[in-house]
C-alpha positions in Angstrom: 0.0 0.0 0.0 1.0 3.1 -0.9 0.7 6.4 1.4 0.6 10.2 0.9 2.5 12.1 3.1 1.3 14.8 4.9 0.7 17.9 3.6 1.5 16.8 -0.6 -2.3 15.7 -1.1 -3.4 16.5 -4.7 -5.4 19.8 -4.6 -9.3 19.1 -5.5 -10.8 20.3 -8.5 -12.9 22.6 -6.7 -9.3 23.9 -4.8 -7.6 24.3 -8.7 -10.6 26.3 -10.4 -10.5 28.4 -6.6 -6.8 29.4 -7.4 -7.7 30.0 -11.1 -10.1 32.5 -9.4 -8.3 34.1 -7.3 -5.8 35.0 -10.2 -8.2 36.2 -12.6 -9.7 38.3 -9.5 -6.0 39.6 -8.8 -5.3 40.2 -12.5 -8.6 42.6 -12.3 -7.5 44.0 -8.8 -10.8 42.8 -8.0 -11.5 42.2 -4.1 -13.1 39.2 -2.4 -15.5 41.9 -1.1 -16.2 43.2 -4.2 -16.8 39.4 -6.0 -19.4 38.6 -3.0 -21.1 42.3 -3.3 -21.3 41.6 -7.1 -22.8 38.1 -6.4 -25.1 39.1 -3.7 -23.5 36.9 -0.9 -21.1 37.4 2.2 -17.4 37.7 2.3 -17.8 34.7 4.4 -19.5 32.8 2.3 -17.0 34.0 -1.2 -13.6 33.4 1.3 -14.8 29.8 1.9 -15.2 28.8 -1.5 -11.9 31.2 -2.1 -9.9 29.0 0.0 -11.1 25.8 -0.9 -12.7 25.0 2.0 -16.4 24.6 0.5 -16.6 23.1 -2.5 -17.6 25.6 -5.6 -21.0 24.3 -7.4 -21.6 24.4 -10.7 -24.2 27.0 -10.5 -22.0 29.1 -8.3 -19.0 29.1 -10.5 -21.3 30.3 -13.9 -22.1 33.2 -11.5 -18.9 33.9 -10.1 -17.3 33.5 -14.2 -20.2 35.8 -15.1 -19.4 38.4 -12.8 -15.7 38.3 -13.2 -17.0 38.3 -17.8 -14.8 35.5 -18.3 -16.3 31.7 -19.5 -16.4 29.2 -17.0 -14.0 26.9 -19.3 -11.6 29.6 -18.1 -11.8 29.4 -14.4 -10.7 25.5 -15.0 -6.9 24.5 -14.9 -5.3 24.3 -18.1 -4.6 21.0 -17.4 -8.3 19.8 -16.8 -9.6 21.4 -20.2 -10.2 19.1 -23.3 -8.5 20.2 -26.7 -11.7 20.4 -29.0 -10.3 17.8 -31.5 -10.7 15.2 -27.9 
């Protein structure tokens, strides 16, 4: 059996597309504050999806892409997104 070691788990999906929106957020100098005014919800509830600690839903990441006018394909890793000829 092979083990993990502490602290090198694979990040989740959900944890990947939440670092892919935190950049597109810092490359528009947009604030966590001003995502969760723009989506209607509270700071707590944008800095626990932010930080991976709650899982981002579909529906909730349309809404967050919407507000930040990017697609949702580009909130997703790189790495996780089908070439068009697959």
């Amino acid at each position: 059996m092979t083990t993990t070691p502490v602290g090198t788990a694979k990040p989740t999906l959900s944890e990947q597309v939440a670092r892919e929106i935190r950049a597109e957020m810092g490359r528009q100098r947009m604030s966590a504050a001003k995502l969760a005014r723009e989506l209607g919800v509270s700071e707590a509830w944008t800095s626990r999806r932010l930080s991976g600690d709650q899982t981002i839903d579909l529906h909730d990441l349309e809404r967050i892409a919407d507000v930040l006018g990017v697609t949702v394909i580009e909130l997703f890793p790189a790495d996780k997104v089908r070439p068009n000829n697959r």
